[in-house]
C-alpha positions as CSV (number, residue, x, y, z in Angstrom):
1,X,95.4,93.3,160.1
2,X,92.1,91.7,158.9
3,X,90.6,94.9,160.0
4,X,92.7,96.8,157.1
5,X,92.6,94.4,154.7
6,X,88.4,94.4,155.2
7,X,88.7,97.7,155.2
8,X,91.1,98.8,152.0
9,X,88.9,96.0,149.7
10,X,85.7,96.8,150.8
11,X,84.2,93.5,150.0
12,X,81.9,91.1,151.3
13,X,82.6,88.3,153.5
14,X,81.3,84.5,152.6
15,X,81.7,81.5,154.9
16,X,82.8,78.3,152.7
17,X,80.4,75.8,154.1
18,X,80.0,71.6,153.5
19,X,81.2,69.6,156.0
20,X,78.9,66.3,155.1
21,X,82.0,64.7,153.6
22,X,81.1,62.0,150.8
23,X,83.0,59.6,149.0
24,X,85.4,61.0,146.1
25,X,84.1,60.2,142.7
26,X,84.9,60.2,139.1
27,X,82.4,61.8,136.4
28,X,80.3,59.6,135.5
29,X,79.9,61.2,132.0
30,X,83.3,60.9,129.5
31,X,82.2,64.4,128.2
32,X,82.5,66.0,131.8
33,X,85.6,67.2,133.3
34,X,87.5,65.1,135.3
35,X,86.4,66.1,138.9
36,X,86.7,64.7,142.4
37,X,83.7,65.9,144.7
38,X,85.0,66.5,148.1
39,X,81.9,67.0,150.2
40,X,77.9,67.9,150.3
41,X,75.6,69.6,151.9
42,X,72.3,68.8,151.6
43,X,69.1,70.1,152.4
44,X,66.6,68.9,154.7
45,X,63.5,67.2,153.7
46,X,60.6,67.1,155.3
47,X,58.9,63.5,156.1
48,X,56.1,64.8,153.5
49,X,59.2,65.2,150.8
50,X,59.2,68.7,150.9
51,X,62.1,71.4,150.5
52,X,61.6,75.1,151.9
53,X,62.3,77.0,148.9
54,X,65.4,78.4,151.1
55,X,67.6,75.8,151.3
56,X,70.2,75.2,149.3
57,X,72.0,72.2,147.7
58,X,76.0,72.3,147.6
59,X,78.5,70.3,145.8
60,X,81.9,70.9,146.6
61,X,84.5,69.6,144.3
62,X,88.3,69.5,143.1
63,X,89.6,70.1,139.9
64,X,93.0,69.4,138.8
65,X,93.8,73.2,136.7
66,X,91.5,75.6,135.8
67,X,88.7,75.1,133.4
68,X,87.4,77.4,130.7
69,X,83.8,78.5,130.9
70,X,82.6,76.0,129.1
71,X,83.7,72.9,130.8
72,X,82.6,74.5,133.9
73,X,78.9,74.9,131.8
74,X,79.3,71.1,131.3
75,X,79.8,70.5,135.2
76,X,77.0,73.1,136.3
77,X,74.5,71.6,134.1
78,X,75.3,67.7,135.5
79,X,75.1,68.5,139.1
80,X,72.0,70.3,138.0
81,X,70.6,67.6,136.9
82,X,71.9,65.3,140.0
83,X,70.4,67.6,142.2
84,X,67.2,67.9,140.7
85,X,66.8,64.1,140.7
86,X,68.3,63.4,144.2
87,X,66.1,66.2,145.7
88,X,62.9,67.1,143.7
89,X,61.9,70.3,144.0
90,X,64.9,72.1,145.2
91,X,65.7,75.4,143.5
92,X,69.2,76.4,144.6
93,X,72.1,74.7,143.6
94,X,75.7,75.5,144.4
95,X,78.5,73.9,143.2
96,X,81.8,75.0,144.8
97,X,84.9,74.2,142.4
98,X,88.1,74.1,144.1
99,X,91.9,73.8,142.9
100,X,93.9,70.5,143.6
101,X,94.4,70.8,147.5
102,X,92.5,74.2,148.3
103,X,88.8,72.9,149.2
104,X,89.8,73.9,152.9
105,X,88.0,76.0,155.4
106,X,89.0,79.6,154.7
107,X,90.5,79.2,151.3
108,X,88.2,80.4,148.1
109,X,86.8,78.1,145.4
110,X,88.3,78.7,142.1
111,X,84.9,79.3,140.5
112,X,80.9,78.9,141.9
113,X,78.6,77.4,139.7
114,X,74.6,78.4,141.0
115,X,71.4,78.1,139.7
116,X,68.5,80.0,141.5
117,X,65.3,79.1,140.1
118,X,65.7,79.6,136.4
119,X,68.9,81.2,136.7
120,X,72.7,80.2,135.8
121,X,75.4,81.9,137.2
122,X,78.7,81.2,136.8
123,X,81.1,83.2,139.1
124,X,85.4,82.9,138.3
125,X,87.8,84.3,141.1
126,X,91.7,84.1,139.6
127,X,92.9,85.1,142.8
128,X,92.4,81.1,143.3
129,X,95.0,80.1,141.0
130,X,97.6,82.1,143.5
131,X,96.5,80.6,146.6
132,X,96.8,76.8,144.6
133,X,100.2,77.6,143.3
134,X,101.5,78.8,147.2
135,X,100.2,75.8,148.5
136,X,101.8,73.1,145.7
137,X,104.8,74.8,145.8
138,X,104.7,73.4,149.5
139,X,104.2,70.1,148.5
140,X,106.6,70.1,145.8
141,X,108.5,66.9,145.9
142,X,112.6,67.8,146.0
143,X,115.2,65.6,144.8
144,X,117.6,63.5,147.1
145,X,120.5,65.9,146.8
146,X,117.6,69.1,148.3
147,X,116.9,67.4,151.3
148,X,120.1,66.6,152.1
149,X,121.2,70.0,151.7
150,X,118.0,71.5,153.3
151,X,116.4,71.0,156.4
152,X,112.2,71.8,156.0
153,X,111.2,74.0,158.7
154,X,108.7,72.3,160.6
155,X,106.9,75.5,161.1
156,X,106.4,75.5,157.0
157,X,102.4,75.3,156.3
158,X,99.2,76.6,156.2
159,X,97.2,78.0,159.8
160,X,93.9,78.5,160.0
161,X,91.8,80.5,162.5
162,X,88.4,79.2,162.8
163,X,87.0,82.3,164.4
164,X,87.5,84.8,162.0
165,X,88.5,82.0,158.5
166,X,91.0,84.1,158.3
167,X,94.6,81.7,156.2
168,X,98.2,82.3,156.6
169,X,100.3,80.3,153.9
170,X,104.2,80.1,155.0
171,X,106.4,79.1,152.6
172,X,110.3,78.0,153.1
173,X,111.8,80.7,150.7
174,X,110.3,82.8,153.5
175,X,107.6,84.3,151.4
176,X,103.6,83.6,152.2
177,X,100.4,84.8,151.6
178,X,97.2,86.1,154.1
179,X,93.8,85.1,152.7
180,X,90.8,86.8,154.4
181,X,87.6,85.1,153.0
182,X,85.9,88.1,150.6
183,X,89.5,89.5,149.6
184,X,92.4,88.9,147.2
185,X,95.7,87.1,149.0
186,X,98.1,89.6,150.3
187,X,101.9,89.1,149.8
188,X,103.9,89.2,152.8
189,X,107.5,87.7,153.9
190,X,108.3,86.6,157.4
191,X,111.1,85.7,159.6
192,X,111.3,83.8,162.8
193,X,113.5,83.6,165.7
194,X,112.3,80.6,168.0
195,X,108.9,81.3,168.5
196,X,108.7,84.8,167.8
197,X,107.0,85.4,163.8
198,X,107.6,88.7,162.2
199,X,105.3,89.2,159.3
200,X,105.6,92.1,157.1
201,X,102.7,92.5,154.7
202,X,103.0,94.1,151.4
203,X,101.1,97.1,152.2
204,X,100.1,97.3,155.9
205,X,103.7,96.8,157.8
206,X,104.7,94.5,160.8
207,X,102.4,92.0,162.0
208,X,104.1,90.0,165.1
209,X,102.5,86.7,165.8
210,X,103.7,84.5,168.3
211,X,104.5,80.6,167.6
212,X,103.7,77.2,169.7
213,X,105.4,74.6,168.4
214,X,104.4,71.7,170.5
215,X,100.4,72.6,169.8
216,X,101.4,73.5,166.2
217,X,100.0,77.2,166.8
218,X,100.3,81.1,166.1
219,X,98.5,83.3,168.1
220,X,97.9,86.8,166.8
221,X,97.2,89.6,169.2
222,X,94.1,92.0,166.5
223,X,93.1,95.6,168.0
224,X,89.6,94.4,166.5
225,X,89.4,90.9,167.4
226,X,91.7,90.2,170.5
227,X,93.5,86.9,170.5
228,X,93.1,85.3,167.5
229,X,94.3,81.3,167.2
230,X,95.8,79.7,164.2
231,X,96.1,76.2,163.8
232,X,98.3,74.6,161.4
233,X,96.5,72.2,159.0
């Protein structure tokens, strides 16, 4: 399945990196954003001070809803300016900007904010905004009256595969979405009968993945890949 979905978008992989986790913090400027960064990755520095032009600074943060260009100007331009202070001489700066409960492995940032050298980019991918609203609809708290009514699934949730950061999203009305890093989220709906998961994709057919409950698991047999694991997060 990754294999067609690679395939039919034709687009380039990335690999979300940060795993320094820091403190969560409020803007420190009233003007900003509000923001929450999640994590950074810093670059190393030599005992001399210095910074081989290739590494990179990265700031990966949360924002509540999406922003429009120019708020995420106003953030660019203050981690800028952080980064340049914290690490002299550093010319690449990355700031990863996530949607409320999406700055995880394998899911995409909602927009990337770099500077090389002299150079601003700002980068927007919508397709974030799906992947957010999947994932809160999740979390959505139900009313007393819902739950009694409705007994959750436990097999509910989000699996990730760290081999390939490939992202299934199940959701209870038995609708979900696949997120291969590089392409837009693919619809698909699923059943199960006890540990046996039928996925049927929008576009590419039956996908049957198999379900271990007591290691919170699905394991998916790829004609590319071989066993691929899933663990639920």
């Amino acid at each position: 399945m990754k294999t067609k979905l690679l395939f039919a978008f034709a687009t380039l992989l990335f690999v979300a990196c940060g795993n320094k986790v820091a403190q969560p913090e409020a803007a420190e400027d009233v003007n900003l954003p509000e923001y929450k960064l999640v994590s950074a990755d810093e670059p190393r520095v030599s005992g001399s001070g210095h910074i081989s032009p290739g590494q990179n600074l990265v700031y990966n943060i949360e924002i509540n809803s999406p922003l429009q260009r120019d708020s995420l100007e106003l953030l660019q331009d203050y981690f800028i300016n952080k980064g340049k202070e914290d690490f002299p001489g550093i010319n690449k700066i990355i700031v990863r900007v996530y949607l409320k409960g999406t700055a995880s492995p394998g899911l995409p940032p909602y927009a990337s904010l770099v500077l090389i050298g002299d150079n601003k980019e700002i980068e927007i991918n919508e397709d974030a905004n799906k992947i957010a609203e999947a994932i809160e609809n999740q979390e959505e708290p139900k009313s007393e009256t819902t739950k009694v009514q409705e007994k959750k699934d436990v097999f509910v949730g989000r699996y990730f595969c760290s081999r390939t950061h490939d992202t299934y999203i199940f959701n209870s009305d038995n609708t979900g979405l696949f997120v291969v890093q590089g392409c837009p989220p693919s619809n698909f709906t699923w059943k199960r009968s006890g540990n046996n998961v039928t996925v049927t994709h929008e576009y590419f057919g039956n996908e049957k993945l198999k379900y271990d409950p007591r290691k919170e698991t699905l394991t998916e047999q790829s004609e590319s890949f071989g066993t691929l694991v899933f663990d639920k997060r």
